[in-house]
N, C-alpha and C positions, 0 to 999 in steps of 0.2 A: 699472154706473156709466158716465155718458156723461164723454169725457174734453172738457178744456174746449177751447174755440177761440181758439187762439194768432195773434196778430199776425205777417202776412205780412214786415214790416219788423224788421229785427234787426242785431245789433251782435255781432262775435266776434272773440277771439281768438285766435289758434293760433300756437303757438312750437314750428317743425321744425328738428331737429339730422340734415343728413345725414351721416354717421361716416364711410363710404368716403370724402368727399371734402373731409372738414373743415372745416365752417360750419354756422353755426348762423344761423334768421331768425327775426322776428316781425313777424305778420301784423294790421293791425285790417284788420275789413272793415266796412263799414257799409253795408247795403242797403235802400232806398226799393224795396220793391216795387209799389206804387201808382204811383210818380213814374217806374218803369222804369229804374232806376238804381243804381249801384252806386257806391265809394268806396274805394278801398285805401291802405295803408299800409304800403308794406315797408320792416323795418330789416335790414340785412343786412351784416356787417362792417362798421361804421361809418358806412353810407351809408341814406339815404332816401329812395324814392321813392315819389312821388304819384300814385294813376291815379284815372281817375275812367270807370266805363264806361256808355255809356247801349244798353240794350238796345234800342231803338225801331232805331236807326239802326247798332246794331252795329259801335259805333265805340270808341276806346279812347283818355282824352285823358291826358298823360305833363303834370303839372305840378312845374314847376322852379323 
């Protein structure tokens, strides 16, 4: 069976609890890999932040 061919661009979740140090975050990520690009979302103690990173240029933008 040939397995099927999955779309380079995608959307995930991940919620990590580190215990030794007591916090907990949750991650969206959203990556255009055509567009060379990337999109984050961290919750972390009550805070959030925005990154947006463009692989072409290997930069990393911090939106507030």
């Amino acid at each position: 069976a040939k397995l099927p061919i999955l779309s380079q661009n995608y959307h995930a979740t991940v919620s990590v609890s580190i215990v030794d140090q007591n916090y907990s975050m949750m991650i969206d990520e959203h990556v255009d890999y055509d567009g060379r690009r990337a999109a984050l979302t961290v919750h972390k103690e009550g805070n959030i932040e925005n990154l947006i990173f463009s692989y072409d240029t290997n930069e990393v933008f911090y939106i507030t």
